[in-house]
N, C-alpha and C positions, 0 to 999 in steps of 0.2 A: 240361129235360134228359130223354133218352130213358130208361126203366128199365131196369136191365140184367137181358135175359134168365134164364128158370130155367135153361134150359141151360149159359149162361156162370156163374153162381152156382155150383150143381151143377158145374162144373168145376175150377171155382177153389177151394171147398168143399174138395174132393176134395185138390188139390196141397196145401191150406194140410195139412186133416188127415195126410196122407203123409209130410210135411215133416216132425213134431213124431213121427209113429211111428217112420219111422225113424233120427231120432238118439234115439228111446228103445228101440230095439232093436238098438240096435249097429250101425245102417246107415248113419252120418252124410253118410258119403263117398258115399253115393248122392244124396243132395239138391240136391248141386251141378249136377245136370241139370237141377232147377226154375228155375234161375236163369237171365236172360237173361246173352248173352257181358258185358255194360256194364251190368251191376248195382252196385247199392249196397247195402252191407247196414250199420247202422247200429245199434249198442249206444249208447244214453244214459246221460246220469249217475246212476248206483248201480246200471248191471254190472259181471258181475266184470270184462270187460277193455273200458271205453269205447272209444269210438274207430269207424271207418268202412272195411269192406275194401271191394276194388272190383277188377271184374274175374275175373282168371282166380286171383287170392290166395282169392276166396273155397272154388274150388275145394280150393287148400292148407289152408284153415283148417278144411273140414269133414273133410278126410282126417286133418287133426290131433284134430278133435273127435273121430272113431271110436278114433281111439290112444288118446284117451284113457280106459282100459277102469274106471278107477278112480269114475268120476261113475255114479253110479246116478239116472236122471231120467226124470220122468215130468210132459207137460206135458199143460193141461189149456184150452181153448181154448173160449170162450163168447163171445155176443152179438155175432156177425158182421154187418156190415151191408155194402152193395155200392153204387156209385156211380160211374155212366157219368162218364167221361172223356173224352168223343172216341174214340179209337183205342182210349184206355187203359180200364182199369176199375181204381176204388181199393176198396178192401176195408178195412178196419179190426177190429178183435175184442179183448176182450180176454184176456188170457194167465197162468194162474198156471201155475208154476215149483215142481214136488216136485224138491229133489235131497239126495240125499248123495252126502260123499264117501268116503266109511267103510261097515264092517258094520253099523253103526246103523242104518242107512236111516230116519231121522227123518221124522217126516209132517208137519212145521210147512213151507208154503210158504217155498221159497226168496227167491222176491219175485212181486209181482203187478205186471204191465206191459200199456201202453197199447202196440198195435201198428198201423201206418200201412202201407198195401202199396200200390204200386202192377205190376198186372198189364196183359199185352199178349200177344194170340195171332199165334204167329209162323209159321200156316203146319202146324206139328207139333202146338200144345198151346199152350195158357197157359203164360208162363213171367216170371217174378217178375223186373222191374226193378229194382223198392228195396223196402226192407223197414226200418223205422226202429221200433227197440224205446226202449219209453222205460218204466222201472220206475217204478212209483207207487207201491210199499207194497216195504222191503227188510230181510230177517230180518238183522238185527246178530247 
């Protein structure tokens, strides 16, 4: 299998970290342009809301995340690794989760998750197929 370029790393790098700044700075509703139109985005068991959007819902659901002004969150993204696909390029990393949802802003991770991507350049940019969160460690 071919390596995937430092340029394609370095790109996809880039969208992952942009992705996680701005739903931490109150951008949520913009991330939805990282995603391709026939994406999957996938929460596993012990987030807070399980389940798989798909499509143009995901678009709704990040415009719901920016509403929601109450979650204070800060995520933190280590150990990325990348792997030609063919067409595709899969990425992988993983992911801790700071949140409150209070004035407390507590600094105990919210959960720690394994993340699965798979990315494809459409011409414009890299843009996120599927994205399958899977928590591995969850603050009760």
């Amino acid at each position: 299998m071919p390596p995937v370029s430092i340029e394609d790393r370095t790109a996809i790098s880039d969208a992952i970290h942009a992705f996680f700044h701005l739903v931490d700075t109150g951008r949520a509703s913009e991330t939805a342009d990282l995603f391709a139109d026939d994406a999957r985005l996938t929460f596993g068991p012990g987030s807070p809301q399980p389940g798989t959007i798909e499509g143009s819902a995901i678009r709704a659901a990040m415009i719901a995340r920016e509403a929601l002004t109450s979650a204070f969150t800060r995520h933190a993204v280590t150990n990325i690794r990348f792997e030609d696909a063919g067409s595709d390029v899969s990425a992988g990393y993983l992911l801790t989760l700071y949140r409150s949802d209070d004035d407390t802003r507590g600094s105990v991770p919210a959960f720690v998750a394994d993340v699965a991507e798979v990315w494809r350049e459409d011409g414009s940019g890299w843009r996120m197929r599927e994205r399958i969160i899977t928590p591995a460690f969850v603050r009760s």
